[in-house]
N, C-alpha and C positions, 0 to 999 in steps of 0.2 A: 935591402930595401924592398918593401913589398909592391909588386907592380901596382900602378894605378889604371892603366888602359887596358882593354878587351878588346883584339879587332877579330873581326869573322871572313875570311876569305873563299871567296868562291874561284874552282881552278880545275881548267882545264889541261889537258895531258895524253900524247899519244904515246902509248905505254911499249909501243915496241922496246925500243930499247932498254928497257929496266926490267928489273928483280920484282918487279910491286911498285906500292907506295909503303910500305914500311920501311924503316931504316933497318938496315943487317949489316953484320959484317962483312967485309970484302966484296958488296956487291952494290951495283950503283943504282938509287933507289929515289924515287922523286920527292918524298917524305926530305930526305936528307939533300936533294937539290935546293929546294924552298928553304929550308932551316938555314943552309949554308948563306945563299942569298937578304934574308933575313936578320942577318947575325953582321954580314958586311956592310947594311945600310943603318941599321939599326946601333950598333957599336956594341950590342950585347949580346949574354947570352940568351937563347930563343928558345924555346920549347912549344914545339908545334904540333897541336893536336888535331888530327882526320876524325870524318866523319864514320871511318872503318878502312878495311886493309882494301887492296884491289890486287889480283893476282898478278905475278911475271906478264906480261904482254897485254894484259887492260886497259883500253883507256877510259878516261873520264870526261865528261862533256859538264859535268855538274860535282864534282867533289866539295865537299864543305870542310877546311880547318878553321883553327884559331887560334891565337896567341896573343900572351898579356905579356906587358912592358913597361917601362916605366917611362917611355918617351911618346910625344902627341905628338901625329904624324898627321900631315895633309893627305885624304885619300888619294885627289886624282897625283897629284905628283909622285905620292909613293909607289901607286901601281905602276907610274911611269918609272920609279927606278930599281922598283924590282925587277919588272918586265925588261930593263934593259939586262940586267946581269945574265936573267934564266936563260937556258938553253931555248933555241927555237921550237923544242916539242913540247914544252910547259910555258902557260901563261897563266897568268891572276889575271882573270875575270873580272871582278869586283872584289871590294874592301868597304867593309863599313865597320865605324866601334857601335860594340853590343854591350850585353848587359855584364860585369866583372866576372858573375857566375857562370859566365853562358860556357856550355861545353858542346864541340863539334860530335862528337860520341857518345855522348849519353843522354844528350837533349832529343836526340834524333827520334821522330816519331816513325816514319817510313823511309826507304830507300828504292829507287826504281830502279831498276836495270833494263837497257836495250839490247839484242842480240840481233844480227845482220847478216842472211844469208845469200848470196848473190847466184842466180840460178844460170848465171853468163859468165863466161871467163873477161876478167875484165883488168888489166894490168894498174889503174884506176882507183881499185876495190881491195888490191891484193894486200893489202896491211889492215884492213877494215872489214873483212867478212869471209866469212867459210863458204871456198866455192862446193856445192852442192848441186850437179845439174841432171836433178830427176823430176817429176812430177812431185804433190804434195796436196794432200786434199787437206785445205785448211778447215774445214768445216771439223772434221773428227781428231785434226790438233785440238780447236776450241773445246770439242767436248771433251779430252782428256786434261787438256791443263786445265780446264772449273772444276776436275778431281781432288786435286791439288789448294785449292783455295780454303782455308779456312789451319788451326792453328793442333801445328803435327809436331812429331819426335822424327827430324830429317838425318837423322846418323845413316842412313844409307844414300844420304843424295852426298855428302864431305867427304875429305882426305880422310882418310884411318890417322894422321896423324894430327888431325884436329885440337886443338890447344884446348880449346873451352870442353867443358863436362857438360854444360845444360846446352843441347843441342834441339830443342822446341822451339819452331819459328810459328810465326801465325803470316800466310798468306791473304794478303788481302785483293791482289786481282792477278790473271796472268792470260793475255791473249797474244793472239795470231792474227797477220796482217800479211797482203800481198799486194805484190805488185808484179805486171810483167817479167822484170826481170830482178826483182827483191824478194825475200820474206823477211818480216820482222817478230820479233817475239819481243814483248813487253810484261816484265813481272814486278810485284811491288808487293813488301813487305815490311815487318818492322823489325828485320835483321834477316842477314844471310849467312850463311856459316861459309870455311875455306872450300870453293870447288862445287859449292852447292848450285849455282845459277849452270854450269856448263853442262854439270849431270843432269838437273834435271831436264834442259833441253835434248839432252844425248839421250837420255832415257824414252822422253816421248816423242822424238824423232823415229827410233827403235820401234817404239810400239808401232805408233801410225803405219812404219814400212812394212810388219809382220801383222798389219790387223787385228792386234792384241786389244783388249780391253781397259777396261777400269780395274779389275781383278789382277791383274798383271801391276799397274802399279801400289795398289794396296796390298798387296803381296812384298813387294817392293819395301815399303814405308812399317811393315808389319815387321819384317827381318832383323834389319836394326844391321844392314848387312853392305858394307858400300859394292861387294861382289855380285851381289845381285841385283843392281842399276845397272843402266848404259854405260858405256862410253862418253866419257866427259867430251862435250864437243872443241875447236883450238880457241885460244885466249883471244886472238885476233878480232873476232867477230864481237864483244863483248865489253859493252859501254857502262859504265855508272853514270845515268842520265840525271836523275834529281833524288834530292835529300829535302825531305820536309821536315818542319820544327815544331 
């Protein structure tokens, strides 16, 4: 029978303890929490589509799936009896039916990311951000990540085992933000490849500390070399904040 309904879920998740949000084998993954959950209210079988992967230790404040069905479901009740099965570090946000077509991943026009570094030891923060406690001139972060903005060949900010072949993202913002005892990095594009948001913080954390240039990262992006980036910074610090459509 061909589904008749499309709902779009909006869903939050603190990624410590999982593999990602993709399903894998032998490895417990919030993709496959939700599907499970899904499938026991629902009486079917689910198939549940993300807005994109999120690495081992990610979480998400803003993930966008969706899944079609052949059953009409009440939103507020159903978030209430999904929410009841999920584990307490995944919730459904919201639920609304969309259009049959709509797709979580390929409708996707941009994707935000927030990174969060805590320049205080803070027992508080320790699942939520990269303790880092040095100085940080954010002024010459903002000038090196506006390097960065506009639409590159990023095979040296991803994994070497990268799945996809077209590895051309187009940035469309990415700045630096501080606080006494915070920094925050905010980047948005219309896709990120595996590993690409930590390198490139790692990368221009690196520079900033060695007073390297803009030469340094287009050198970088020239390569086509993941050896010749920073240091991916830890998954921890490292939010999938919003998904526009």
């Amino acid at each position: 029978m061909k589904a008749v309904k499309n709902y779009k879920l909006t869903i939050q998740y603190d990624g410590t303890n999982y593999s990602g949000w993709q399903i894998q084998k032998n490895a417990d993954s919030v993709q496959q929490r939700i599907t499970d959950s899904l499938r026991v209210v629902l009486r079917e079988e689910i198939t549940l589509t993300g807005s994109g992967r999120t690495d081992t230790g990610v979480h998400a404040i803003g993930q966008v799936a969706n899944f079609r069905t052949n059953t009409t479901v009440d939103p507020y009740k159903f978030k209430y009896q999904i929410n009841s099965i999920l584990p307490l570090d995944i919730a459904v946000h919201n639920i609304e039916e969309v259009n049959i077509d709509f797709n979580a991943r390929f409708d996707a026009k941009k994707r935000t990311y927030l990174y969060l570094i805590s320049k205080m030891k803070s027992p508080f923060l320790l699942n939520y951000s990269y303790f880092l406690s040095r100085h940080f001139n954010v002024s010459v972060l903002n000038e090196l990540s506006s390097k960065l903005i506009g639409k590159y060949d990023f095979s040296s900010f991803c994994k070497k085992k990268s799945e996809v072949e077209n590895k051309v993202c187009e940035i469309y913002s990415a700045h630096w933000k501080e606080t006494k005892d915070l920094l925050f990095f905010e980047i948005q594009a219309d896709r990120f490849l595996h590993g690409m948001v930590r390198t490139i913080i790692g990368t221009l954390l690196n520079a900033e500390l060695r007073s390297l240039d803009e030469t340094y990262l287009f050198n970088i992006l020239n390569s086509y070399d993941r050896e010749k980036a920073g240091e991916a910074v830890p998954a921890k610090g490292l939010f999938l904040y919003k998904v526009r459509y």
